[in-house]
VEXMI-598036 format. One record per residue (C-alpha): z, y, x; residue number from 1; residue in three letters. Coordinates in pm, 1 decimal, always signed. Each point is the difference from the previous one (the first is absolute). Example, Ala and Ser with C-alpha at 12.3 -4.5 7.8 and 13.67 -1.06 7.14 Angstrom:
2
[atom [+780.0; -450.0; +1230.0]; 1; "ALA"]
[atom [-66.0; +344.0; +137.0]; 2; "SER"]
***
This chain:
403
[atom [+17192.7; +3634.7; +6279.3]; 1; "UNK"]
[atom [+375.7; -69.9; -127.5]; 2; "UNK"]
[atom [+263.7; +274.3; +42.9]; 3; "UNK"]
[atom [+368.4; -22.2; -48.9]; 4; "UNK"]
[atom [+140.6; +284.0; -208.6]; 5; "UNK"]
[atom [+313.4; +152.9; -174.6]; 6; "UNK"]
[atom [+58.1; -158.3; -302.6]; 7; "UNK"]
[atom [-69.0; +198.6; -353.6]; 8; "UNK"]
[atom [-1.5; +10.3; -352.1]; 9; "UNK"]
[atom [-383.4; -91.6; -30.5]; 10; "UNK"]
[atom [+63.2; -292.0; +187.3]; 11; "UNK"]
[atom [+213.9; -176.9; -297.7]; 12; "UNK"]
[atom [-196.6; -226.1; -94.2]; 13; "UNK"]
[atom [-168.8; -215.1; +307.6]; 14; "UNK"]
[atom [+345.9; +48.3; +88.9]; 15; "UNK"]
[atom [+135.8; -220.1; -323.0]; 16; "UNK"]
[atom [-262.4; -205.9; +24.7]; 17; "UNK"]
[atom [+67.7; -119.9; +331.3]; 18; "UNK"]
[atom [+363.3; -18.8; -70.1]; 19; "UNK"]
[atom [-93.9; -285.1; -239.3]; 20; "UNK"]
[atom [-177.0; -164.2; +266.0]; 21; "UNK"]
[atom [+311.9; -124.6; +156.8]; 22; "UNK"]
[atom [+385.9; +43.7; -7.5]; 23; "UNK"]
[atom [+157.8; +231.6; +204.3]; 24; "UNK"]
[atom [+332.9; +137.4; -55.4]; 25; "UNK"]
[atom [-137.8; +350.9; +124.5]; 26; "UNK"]
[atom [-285.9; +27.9; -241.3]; 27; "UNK"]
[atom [+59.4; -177.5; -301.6]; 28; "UNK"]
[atom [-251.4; +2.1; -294.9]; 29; "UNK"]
[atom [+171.6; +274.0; -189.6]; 30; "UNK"]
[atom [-204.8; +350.8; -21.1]; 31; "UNK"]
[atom [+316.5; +155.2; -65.7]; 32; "UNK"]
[atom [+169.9; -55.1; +332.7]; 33; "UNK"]
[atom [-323.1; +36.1; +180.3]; 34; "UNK"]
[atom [-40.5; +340.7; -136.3]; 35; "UNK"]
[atom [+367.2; +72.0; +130.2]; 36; "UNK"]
[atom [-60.7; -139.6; +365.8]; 37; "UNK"]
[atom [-332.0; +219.1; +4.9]; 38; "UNK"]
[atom [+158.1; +358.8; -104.8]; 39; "UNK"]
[atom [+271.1; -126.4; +294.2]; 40; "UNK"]
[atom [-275.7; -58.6; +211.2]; 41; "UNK"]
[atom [-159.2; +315.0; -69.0]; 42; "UNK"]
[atom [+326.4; +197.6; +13.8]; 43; "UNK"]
[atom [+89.3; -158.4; +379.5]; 44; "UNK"]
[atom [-389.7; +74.5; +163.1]; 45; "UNK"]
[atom [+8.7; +377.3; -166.2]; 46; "UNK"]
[atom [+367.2; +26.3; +154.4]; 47; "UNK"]
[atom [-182.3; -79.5; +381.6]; 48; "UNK"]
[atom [-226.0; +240.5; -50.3]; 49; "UNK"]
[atom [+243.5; +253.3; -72.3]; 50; "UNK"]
[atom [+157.9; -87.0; +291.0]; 51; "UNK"]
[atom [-289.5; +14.3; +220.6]; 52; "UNK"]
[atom [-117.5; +312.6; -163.6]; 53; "UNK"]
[atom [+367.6; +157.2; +107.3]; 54; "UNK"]
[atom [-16.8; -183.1; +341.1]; 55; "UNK"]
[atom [+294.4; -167.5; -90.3]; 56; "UNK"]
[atom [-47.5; -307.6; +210.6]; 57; "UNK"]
[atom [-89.6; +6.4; +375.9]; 58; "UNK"]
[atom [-356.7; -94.5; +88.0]; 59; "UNK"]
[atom [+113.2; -317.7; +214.2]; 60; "UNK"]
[atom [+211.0; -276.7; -32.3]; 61; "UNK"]
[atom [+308.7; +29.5; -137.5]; 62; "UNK"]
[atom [+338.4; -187.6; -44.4]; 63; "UNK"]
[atom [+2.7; -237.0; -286.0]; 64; "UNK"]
[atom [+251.3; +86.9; -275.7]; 65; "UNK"]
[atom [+207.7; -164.4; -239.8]; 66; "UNK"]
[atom [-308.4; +73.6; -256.1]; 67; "UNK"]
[atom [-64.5; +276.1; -230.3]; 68; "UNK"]
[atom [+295.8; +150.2; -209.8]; 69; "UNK"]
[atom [-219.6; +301.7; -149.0]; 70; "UNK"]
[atom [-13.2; +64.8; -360.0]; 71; "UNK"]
[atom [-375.8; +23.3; -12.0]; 72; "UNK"]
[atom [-71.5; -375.2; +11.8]; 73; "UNK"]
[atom [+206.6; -30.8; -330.3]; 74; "UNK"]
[atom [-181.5; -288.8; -263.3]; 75; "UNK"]
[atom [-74.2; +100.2; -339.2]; 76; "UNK"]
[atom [+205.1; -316.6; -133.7]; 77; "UNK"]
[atom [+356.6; +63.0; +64.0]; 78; "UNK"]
[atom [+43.6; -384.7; -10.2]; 79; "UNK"]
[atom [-284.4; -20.1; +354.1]; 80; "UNK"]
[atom [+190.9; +310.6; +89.7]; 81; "UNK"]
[atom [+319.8; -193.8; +29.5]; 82; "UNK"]
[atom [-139.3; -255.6; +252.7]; 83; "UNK"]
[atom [-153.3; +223.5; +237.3]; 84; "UNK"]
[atom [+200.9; +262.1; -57.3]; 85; "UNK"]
[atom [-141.0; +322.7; +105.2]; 86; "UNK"]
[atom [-213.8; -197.1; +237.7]; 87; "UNK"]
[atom [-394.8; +88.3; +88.2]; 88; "UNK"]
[atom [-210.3; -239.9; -183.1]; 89; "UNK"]
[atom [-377.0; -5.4; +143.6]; 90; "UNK"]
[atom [-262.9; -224.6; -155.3]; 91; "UNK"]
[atom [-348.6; -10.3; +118.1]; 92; "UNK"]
[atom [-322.3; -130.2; -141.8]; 93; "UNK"]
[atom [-276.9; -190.2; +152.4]; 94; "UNK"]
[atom [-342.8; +213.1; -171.0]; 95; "UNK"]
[atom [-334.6; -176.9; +56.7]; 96; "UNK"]
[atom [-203.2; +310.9; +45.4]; 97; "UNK"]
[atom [-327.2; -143.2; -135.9]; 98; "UNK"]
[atom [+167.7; -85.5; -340.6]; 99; "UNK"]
[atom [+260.9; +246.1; -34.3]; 100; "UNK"]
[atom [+225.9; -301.7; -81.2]; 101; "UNK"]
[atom [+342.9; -74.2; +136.5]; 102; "UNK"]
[atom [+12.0; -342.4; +132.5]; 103; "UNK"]
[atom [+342.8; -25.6; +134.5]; 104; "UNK"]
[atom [+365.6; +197.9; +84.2]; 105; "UNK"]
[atom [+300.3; -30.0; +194.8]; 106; "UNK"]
[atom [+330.1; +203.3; +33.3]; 107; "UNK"]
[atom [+264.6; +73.7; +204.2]; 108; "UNK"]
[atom [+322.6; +108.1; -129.3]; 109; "UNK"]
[atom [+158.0; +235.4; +279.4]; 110; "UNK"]
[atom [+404.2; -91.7; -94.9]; 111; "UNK"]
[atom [+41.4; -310.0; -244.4]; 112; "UNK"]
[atom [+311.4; +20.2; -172.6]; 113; "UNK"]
[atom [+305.3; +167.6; +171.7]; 114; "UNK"]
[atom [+380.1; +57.5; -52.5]; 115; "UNK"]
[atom [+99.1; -105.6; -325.3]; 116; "UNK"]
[atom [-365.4; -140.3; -85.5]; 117; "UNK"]
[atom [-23.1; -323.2; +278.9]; 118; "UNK"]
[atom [-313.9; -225.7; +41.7]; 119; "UNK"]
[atom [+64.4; -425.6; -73.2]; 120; "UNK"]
[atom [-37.5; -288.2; +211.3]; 121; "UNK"]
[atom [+125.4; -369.4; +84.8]; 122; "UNK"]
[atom [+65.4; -122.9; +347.0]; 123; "UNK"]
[atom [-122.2; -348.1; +112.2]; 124; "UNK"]
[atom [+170.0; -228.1; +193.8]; 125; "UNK"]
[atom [+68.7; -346.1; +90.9]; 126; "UNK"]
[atom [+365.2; -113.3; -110.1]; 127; "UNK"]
[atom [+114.6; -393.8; +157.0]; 128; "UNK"]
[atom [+294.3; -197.0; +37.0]; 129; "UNK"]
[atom [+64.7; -335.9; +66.8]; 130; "UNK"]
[atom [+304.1; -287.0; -19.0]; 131; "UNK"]
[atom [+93.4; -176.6; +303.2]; 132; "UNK"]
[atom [+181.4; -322.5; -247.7]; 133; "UNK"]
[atom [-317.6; -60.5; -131.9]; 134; "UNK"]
[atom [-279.2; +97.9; +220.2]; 135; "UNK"]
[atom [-176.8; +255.7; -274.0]; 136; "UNK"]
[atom [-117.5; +355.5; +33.0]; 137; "UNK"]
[atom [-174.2; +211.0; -195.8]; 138; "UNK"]
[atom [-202.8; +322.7; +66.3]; 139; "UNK"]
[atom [-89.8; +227.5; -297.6]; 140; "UNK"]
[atom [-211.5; +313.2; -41.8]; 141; "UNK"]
[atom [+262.9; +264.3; -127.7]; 142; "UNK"]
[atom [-74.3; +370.4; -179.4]; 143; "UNK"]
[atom [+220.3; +293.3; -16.8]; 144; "UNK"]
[atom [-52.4; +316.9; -179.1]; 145; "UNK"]
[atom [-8.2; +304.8; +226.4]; 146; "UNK"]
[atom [-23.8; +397.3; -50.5]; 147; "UNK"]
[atom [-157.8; +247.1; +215.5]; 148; "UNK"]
[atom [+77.4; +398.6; -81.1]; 149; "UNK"]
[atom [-155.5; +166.5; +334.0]; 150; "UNK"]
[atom [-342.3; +73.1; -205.8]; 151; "UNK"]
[atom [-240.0; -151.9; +278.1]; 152; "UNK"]
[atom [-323.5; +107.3; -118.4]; 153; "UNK"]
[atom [-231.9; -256.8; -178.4]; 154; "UNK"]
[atom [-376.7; -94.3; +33.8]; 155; "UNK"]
[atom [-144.4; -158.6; -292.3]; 156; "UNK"]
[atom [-218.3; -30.5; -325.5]; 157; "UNK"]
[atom [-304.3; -70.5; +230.6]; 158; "UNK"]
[atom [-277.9; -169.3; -249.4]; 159; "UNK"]
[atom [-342.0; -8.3; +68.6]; 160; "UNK"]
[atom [-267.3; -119.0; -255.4]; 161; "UNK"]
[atom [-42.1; -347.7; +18.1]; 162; "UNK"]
[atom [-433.1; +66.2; +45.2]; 163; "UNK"]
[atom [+58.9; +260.5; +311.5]; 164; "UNK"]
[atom [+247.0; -312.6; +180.3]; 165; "UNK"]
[atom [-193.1; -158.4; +316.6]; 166; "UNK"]
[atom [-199.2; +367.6; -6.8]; 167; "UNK"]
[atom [-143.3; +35.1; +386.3]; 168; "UNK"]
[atom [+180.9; +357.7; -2.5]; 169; "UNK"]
[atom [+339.7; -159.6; -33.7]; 170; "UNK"]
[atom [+114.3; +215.5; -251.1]; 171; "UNK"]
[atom [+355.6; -181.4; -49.7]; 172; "UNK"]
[atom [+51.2; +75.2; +301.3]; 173; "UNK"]
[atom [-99.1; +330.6; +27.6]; 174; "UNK"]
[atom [+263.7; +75.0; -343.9]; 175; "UNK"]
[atom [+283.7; -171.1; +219.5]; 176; "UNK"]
[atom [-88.5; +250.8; +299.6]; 177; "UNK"]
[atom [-28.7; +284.6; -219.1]; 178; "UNK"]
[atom [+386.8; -7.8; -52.5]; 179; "UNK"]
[atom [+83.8; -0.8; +312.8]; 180; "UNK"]
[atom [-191.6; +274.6; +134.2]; 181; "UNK"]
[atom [+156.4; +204.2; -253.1]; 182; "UNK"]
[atom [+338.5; -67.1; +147.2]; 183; "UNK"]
[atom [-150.5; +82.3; +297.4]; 184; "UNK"]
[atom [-110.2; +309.7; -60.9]; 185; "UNK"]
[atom [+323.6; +151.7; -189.9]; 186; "UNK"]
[atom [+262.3; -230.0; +136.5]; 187; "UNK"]
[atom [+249.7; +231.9; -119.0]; 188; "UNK"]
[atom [-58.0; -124.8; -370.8]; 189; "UNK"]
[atom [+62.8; -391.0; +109.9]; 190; "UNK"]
[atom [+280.7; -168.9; +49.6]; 191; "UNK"]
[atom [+86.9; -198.2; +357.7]; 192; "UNK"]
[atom [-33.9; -329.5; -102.1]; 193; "UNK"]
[atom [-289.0; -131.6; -277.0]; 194; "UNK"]
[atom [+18.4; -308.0; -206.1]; 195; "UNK"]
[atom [-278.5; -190.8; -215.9]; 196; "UNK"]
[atom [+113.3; -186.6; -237.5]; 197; "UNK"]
[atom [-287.9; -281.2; -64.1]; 198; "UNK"]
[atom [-54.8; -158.5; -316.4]; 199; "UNK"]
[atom [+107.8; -382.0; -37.7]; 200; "UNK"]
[atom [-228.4; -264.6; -88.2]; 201; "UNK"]
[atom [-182.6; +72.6; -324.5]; 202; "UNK"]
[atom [-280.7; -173.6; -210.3]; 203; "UNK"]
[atom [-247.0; +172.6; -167.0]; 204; "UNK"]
[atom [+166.8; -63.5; -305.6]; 205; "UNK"]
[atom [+320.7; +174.6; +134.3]; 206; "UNK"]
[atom [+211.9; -330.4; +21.8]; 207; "UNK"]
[atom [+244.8; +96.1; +307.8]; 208; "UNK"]
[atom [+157.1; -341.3; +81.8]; 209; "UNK"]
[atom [+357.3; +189.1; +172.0]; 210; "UNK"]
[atom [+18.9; +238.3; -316.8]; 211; "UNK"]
[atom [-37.4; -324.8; -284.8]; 212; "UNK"]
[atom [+204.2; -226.0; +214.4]; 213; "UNK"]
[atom [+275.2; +193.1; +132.9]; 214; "UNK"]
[atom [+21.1; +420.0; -122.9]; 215; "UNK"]
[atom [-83.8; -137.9; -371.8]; 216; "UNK"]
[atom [+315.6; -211.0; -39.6]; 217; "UNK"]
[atom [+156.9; +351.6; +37.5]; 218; "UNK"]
[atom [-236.6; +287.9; -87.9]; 219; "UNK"]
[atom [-121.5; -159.7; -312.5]; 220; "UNK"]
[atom [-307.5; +234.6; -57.8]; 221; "UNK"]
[atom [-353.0; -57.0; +63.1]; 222; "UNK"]
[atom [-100.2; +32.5; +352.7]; 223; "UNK"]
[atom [-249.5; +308.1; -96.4]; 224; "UNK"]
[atom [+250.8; +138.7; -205.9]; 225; "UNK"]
[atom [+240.9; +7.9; +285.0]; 226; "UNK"]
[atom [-226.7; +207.7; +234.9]; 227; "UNK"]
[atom [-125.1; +240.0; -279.8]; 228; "UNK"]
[atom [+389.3; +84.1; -60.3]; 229; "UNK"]
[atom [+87.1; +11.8; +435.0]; 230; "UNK"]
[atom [-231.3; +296.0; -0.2]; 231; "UNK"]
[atom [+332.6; +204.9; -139.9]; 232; "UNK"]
[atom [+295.4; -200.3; +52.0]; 233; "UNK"]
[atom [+90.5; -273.0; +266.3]; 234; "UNK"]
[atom [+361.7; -19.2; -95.3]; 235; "UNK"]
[atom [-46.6; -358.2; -201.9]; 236; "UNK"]
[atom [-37.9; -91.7; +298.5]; 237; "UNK"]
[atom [+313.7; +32.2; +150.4]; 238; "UNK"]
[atom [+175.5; -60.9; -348.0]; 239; "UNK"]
[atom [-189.2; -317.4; -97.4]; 240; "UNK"]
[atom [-77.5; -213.0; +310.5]; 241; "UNK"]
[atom [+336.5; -165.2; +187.1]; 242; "UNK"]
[atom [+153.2; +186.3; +285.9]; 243; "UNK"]
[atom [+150.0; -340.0; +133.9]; 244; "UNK"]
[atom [-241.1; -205.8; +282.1]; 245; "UNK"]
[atom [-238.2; -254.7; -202.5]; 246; "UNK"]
[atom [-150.0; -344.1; +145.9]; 247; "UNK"]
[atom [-366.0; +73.7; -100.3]; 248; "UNK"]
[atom [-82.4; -393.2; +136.0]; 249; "UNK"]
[atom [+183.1; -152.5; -282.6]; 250; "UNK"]
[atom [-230.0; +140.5; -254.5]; 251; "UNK"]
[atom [-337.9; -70.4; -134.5]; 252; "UNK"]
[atom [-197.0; -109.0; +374.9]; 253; "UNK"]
[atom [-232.2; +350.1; -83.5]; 254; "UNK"]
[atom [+295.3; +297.1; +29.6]; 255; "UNK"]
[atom [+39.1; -88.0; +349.9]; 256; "UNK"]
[atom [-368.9; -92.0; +61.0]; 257; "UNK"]
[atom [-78.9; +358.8; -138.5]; 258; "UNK"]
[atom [+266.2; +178.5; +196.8]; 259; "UNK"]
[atom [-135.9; +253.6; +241.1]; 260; "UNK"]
[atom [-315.6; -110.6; -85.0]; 261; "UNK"]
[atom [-326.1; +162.4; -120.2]; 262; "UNK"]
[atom [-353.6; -32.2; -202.6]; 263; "UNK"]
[atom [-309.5; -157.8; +186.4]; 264; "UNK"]
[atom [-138.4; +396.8; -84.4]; 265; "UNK"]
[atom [+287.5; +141.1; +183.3]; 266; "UNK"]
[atom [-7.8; -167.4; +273.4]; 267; "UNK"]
[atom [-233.9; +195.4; +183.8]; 268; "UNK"]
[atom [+184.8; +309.3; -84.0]; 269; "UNK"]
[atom [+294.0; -141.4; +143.7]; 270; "UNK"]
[atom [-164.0; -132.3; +299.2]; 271; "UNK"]
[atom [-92.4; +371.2; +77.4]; 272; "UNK"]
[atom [+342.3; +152.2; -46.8]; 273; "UNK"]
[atom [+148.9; -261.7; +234.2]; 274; "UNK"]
[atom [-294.6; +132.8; +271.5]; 275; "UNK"]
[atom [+176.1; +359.6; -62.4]; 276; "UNK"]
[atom [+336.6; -178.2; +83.4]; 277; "UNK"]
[atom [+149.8; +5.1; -328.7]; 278; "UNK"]
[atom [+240.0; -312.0; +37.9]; 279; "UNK"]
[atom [+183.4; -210.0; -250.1]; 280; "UNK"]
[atom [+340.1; -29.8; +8.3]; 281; "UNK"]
[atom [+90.9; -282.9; -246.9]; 282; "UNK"]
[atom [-10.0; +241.2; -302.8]; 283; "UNK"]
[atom [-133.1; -42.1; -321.5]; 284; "UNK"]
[atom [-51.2; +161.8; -307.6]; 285; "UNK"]
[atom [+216.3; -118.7; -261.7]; 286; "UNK"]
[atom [-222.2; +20.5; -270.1]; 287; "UNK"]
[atom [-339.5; -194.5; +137.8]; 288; "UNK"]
[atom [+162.1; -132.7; +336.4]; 289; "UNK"]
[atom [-287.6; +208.9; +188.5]; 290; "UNK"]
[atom [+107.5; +43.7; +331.2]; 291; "UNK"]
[atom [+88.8; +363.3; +91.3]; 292; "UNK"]
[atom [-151.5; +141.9; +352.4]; 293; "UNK"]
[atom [+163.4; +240.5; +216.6]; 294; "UNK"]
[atom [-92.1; +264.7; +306.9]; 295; "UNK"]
[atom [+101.6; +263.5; +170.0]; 296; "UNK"]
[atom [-200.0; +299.0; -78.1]; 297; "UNK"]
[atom [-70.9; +107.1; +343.2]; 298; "UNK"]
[atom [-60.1; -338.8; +133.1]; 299; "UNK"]
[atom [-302.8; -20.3; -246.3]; 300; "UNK"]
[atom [-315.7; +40.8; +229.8]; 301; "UNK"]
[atom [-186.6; +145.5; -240.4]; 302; "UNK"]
[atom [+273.7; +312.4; -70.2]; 303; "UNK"]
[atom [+14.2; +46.6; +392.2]; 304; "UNK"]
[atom [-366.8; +33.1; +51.5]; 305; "UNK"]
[atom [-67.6; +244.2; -320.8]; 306; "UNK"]
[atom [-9.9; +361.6; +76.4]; 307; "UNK"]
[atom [-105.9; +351.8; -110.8]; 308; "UNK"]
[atom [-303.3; +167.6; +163.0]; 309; "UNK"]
[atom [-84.6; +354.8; +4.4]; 310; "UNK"]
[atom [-355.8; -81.1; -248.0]; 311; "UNK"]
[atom [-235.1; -207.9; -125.4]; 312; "UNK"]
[atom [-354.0; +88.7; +18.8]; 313; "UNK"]
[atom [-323.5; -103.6; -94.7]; 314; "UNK"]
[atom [-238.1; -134.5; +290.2]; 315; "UNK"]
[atom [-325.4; -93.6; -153.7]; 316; "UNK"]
[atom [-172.7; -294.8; -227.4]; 317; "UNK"]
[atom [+165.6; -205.6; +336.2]; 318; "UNK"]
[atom [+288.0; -8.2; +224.8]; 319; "UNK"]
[atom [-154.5; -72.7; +356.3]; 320; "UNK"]
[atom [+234.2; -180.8; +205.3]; 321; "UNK"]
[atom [+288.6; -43.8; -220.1]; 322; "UNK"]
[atom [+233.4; -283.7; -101.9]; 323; "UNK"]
[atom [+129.6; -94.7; -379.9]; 324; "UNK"]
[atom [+358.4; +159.2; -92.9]; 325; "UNK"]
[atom [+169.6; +137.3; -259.4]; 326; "UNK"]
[atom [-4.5; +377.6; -115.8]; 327; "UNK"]
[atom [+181.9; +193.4; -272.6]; 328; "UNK"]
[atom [-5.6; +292.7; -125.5]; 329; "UNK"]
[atom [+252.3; +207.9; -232.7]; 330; "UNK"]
[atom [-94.9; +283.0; -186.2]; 331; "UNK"]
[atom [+166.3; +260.8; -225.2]; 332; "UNK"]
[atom [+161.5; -123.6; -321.0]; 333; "UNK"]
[atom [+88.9; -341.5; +178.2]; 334; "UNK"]
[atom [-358.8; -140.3; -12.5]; 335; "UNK"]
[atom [-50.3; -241.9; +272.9]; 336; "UNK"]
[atom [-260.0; -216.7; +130.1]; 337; "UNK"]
[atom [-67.7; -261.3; +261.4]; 338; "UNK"]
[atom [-236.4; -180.8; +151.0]; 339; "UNK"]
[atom [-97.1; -286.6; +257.9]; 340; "UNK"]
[atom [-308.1; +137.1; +164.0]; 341; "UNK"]
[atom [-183.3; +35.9; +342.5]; 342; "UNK"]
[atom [+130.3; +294.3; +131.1]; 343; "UNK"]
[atom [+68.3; +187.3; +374.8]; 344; "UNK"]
[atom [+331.5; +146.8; +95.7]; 345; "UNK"]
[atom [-82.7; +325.6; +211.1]; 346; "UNK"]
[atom [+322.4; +112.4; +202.1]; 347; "UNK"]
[atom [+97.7; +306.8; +120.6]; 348; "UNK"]
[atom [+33.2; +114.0; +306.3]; 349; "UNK"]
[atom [+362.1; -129.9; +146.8]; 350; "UNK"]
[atom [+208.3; -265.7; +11.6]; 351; "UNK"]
[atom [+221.7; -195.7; -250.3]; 352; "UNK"]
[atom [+103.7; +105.6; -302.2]; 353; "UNK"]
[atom [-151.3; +344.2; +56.8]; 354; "UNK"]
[atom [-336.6; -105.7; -4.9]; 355; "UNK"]
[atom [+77.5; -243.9; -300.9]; 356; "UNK"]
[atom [+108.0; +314.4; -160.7]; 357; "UNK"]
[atom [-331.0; +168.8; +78.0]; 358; "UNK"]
[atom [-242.4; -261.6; -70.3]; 359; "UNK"]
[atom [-248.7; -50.1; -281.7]; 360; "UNK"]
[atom [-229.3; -277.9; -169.4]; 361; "UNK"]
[atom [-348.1; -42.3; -7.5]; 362; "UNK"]
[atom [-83.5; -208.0; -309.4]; 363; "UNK"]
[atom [-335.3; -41.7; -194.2]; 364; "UNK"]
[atom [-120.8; +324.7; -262.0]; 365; "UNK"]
[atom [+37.1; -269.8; -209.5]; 366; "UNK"]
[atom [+372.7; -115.1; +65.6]; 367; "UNK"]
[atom [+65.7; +378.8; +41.2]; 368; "UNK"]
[atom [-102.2; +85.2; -356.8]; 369; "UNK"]
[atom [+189.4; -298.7; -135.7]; 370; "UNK"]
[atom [+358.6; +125.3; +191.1]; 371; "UNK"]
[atom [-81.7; +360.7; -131.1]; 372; "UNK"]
[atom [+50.6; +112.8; +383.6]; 373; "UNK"]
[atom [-43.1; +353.4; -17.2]; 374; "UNK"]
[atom [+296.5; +44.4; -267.1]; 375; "UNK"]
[atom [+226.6; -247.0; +247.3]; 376; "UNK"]
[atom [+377.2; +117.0; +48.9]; 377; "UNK"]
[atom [+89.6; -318.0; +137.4]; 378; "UNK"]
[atom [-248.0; -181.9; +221.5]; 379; "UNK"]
[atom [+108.1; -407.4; +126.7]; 380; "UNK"]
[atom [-103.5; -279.6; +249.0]; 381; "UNK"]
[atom [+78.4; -382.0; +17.7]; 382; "UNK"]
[atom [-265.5; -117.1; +259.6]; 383; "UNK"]
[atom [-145.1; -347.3; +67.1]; 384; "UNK"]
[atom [+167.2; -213.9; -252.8]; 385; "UNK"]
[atom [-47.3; -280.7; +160.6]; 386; "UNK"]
[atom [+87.0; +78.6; +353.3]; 387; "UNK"]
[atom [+311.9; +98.2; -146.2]; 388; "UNK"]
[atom [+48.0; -344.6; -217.1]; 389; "UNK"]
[atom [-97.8; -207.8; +336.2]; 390; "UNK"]
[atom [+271.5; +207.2; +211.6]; 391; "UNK"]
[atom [+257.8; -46.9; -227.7]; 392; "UNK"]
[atom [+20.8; -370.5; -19.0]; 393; "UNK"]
[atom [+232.8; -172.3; +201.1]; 394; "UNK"]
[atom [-123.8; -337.5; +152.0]; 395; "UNK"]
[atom [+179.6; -300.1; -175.3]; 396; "UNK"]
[atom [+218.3; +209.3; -242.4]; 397; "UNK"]
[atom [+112.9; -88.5; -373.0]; 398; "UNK"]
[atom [+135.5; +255.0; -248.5]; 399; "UNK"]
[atom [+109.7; -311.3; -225.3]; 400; "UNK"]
[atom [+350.2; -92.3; +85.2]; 401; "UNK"]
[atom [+108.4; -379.7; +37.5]; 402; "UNK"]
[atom [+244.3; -112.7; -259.7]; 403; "UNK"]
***
């Protein structure tokens, strides 16, 4: 059985050693900065469960925020500190029960950046002109740096150890759909509109074609170097890289092939995103050229279907008659858990939201030892994953823009 988790301390180590498995700019291989990220971590799920514990938030759905502003999801690294600001931070594990081991992770960052502290990108497009006299045109494939300061909350940091990939229990996917039941069960703490920024094509050697070809000539630092330091300042960014418009096509052939673009390993994590409807808008990061993803919070299927239930209860060795969902539990002192199991949703008596409010969930004793359900403040629901993945695909529909 896997479970996903809070983050903590003990957890240090997979958690560097799966950092080194790949490059991402959320999780870098530094045990420094991962230790900082967890004590955030920790210091946002404790904060929900003072909140719960004070009924602070309404049992149902809520209005989406602007994201968190509280004081409790400070970082221990002033320099992290200063690009989420006081922004949750919540980073779960993926624990393989049988081993004790923790086999992959994923965060969610609940307000990236801010006023004063903006997030980076490049916009696309397609720039042409032509001369009557001669009969010539030309069409090039432009760049332009851009600045965003409305801290849209950010998914990311989602690695899974390269021996659990092509697992029958999907469990990439289940660390993707962990995030978003979260926003949907305090959508207070999120902001309304989420971005992913995806990694650019990479080699297993870390060569990133857009970073040599085009950020280097610039940023003359090496391309690990770079993402170690963006963990506590962005501002090179703004300072280094040009402001005017730049005609990517006249470069080396690979910037432009690499714009927007991601690794054969990403793909599929991509592909799943864009099923969500995350949609790309022609912007990329100006670093790797990864192309960034966009939503609207409450457009996100899986955030509509999520929801609290009154408890969670165990059933038996069995759940008769049941279908596969997710369930979570959060307990005192922020420690949460969640599952995709078999389980039955039991209803109260009513219509609506009132018997929503009322009902419970039958799981195995098995599943309910794992969620710790007696001790559960917080109880949540995402059923049928994918009913809800099927219903939210639009027939003939592309989230990749034509440039």
């Amino acid at each position: 059985m896997f479970v996903i988790r809070e983050a903590q301390q003990g957890d240090l180590d997979d958690l560097l050693a799966l950092a080194k498995q790949t490059f991402f700019i959320n999780l870098p291989p530094d045990r420094d900065i991962i230790a900082s990220k967890i004590d955030q971590s920790q210091r946002s799920f404790a904060s929900l469960s003072r909140a719960a514990s004070k009924r602070a938030e309404p049992a149902g759905k809520g209005k989406h925020g602007k994201g968190s502003s509280h004081a409790h999801g400070h970082a221990h690294n002033s320099g992290l500190r200063s690009l989420t600001g006081r922004s949750d931070l919540f980073m779960v594990v993926l624990q393989n029960l049988e081993t004790g081991t923790v086999v992959g992770t994923s965060q969610v960052i609940s307000s990236m950046g801010g006023h004063g502290h903006p997030r980076y990108f490049m916009t696309l497009r397609r720039v042409s002109n032509s001369s009557k006299s001669l009969g010539l045109g030309w069409t090039h494939l432009s760049a332009k740096l851009g600045k965003d300061e409305t801290g849209p909350t950010e998914i990311g940091g989602l690695i899974l150890n390269h021996a659990f990939r092509g697992h029958p229990a999907r469990l990439g996917r289940l660390l993707s759909f962990a995030r978003f039941h979260l926003m949907g069960l305090f959508p207070q703490r999120f902001s309304d509109h989420i971005v992913a920024e995806m990694l650019g094509p990479i080699t297993r050697t870390g060569y990133n074609p857009f970073f040599e070809k085009f950020t280097r000539h610039f940023i003359t630092r090496a391309f690990s170097d770079i993402y170690r330091f963006s963990q506590t300042s962005r501002e090179f960014v703004e300072t280094l890289l040009p402001a005017d418009e730049i005609y990517l096509s006249i470069l080396d052939p690979e910037v432009a092939n690499a714009a927007g673009e991601v690794s054969e390993d990403t793909r599929p994590a991509r592909r799943l995103l864009e099923r969500l409807g995350f949609e790309y808008h022609n912007r990329i990061d100006p670093l790797d050229g990864g192309p960034h993803l966009e939503a609207k919070t409450r457009h996100v299927p899986l955030v509509k279907a999520t929801t609290r239930l009154n408890a969670v209860q165990g059933v038996g060795r069995r759940v008769a008659g049941g279908t596969m969902g997710l369930v979570s539990t959060l307990r005192h002192g922020g420690h949460f858990r969640l599952l995709e199991t078999p389980l039955r949703l039991n209803t109260a008596s009513g219509k609506g939201a009132s018997a929503r409010k009322g009902a419970t969930i039958g799981v195995s004793d098995e599943a309910a030892e794992v969620l710790g359900a007696s001790e559960a403040e917080v109880v949540g629901h995402t059923p049928e994953l994918e009913a809800i993945l099927r219903a939210s695909e639009t027939k003939g529909s592309s989230s990749r823009l034509s440039l």
